[in-house]
One Martini backbone bead per residue (centre of mass of N, CA, C, O) as a GRO file, in nm:
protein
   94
    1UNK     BB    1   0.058   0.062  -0.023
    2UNK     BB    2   0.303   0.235  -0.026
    3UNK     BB    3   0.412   0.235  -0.251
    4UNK     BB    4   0.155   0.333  -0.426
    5UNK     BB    5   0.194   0.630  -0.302
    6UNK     BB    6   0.436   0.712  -0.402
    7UNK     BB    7   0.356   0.638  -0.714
    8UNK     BB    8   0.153   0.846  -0.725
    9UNK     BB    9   0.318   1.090  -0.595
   10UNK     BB   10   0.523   1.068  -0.885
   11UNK     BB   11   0.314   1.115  -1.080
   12UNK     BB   12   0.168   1.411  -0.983
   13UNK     BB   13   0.457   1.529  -1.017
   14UNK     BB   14   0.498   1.490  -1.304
   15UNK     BB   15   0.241   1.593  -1.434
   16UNK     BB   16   0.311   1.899  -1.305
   17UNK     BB   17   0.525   1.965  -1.454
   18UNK     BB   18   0.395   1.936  -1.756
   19UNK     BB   19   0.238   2.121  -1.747
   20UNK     BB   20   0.419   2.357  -1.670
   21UNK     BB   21   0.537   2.315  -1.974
   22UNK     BB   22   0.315   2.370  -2.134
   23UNK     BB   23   0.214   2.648  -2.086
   24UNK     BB   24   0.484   2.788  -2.118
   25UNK     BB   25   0.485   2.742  -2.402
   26UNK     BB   26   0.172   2.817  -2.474
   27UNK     BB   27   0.210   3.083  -2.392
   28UNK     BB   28   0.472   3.166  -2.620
   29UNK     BB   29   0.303   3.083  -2.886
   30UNK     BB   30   0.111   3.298  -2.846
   31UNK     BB   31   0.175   3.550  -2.798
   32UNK     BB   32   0.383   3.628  -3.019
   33UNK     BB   33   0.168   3.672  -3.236
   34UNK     BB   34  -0.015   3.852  -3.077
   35UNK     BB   35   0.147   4.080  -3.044
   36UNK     BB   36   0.183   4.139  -3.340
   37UNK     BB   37  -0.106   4.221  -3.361
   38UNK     BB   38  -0.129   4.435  -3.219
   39UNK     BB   39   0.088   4.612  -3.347
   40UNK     BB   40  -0.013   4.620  -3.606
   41UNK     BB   41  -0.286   4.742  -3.537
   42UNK     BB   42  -0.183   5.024  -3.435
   43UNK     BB   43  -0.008   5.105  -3.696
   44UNK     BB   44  -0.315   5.120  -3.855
   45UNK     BB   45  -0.454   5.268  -3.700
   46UNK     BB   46  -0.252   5.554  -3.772
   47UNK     BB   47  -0.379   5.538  -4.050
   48UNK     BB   48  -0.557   5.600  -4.334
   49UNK     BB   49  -0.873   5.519  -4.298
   50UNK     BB   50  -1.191   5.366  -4.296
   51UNK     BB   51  -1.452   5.340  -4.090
   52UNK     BB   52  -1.458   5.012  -4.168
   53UNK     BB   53  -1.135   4.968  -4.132
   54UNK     BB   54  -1.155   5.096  -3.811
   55UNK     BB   55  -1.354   4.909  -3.698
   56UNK     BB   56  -1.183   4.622  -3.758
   57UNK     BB   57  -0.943   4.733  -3.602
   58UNK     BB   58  -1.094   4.762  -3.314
   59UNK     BB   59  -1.191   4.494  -3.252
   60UNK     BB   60  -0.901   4.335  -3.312
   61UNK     BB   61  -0.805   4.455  -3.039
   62UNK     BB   62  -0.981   4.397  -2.878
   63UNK     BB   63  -0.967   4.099  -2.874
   64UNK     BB   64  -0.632   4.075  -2.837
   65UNK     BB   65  -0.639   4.170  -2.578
   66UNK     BB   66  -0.858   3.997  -2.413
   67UNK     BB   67  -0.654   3.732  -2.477
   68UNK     BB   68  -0.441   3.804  -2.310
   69UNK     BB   69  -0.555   3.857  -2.145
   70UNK     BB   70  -0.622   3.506  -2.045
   71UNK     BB   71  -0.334   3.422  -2.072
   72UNK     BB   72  -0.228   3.538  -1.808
   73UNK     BB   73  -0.423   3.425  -1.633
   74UNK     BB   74  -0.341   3.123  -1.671
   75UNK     BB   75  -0.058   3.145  -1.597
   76UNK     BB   76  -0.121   3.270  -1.302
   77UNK     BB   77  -0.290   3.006  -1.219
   78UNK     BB   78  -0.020   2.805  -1.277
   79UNK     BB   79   0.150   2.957  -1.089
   80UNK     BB   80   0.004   2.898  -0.816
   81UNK     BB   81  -0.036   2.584  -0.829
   82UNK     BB   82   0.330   2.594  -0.825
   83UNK     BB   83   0.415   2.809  -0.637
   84UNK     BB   84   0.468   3.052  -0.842
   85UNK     BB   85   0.486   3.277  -0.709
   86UNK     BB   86   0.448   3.663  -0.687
   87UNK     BB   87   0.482   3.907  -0.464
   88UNK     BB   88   0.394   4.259  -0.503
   89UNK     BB   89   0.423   4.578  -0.433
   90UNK     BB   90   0.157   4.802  -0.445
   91UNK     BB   91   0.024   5.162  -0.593
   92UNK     BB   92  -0.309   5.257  -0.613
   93UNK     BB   93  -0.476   5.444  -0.804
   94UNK     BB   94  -0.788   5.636  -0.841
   0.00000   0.00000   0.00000
């Protein structure tokens, strides 16, 4: 029964490095790309456009804001989750 139990939590600990190594990759490999649209769409957001072209722009970018904050929050709570966060103090203005 106990070797048992030691194999569960080898294989529980092995599983949760697994998986913290995959948000972080998939994390990675999300962001990279995702930063570009963002990019991108401020640098046309800047330029001449019509406002048909500045709607779908605006959208777009509306969009990947919001999935980026989805993915930090992921990770943020991959990191809660691995005891791997840090608290830092900061000042909060209103």
């Amino acid at each position: 029964m106990e070797e048992e139990l030691k194999k569960a939590k080898l294989l529980a600990e092995e599983t949760a490095t697994i998986k913290e190594q995959f948000l972080a990759n998939m994390s990675h490999e999300i962001r990279t790309p995702l930063n570009g649209i963002i990019g991108l769409t401020h640098i046309l957001l800047n330029t001449t456009l019509n406002t048909e072209q500045t709607g779908y722009l605006k959208s777009v970018k509306t969009s990947s804001d919001n999935l980026l904050i989805v993915i930090n929050d992921v990770l943020d709570f991959s990191k809660i989750e691995a005891g791997k966060n840090e608290l830092r103090k900061s000042t909060v203005q209103a």
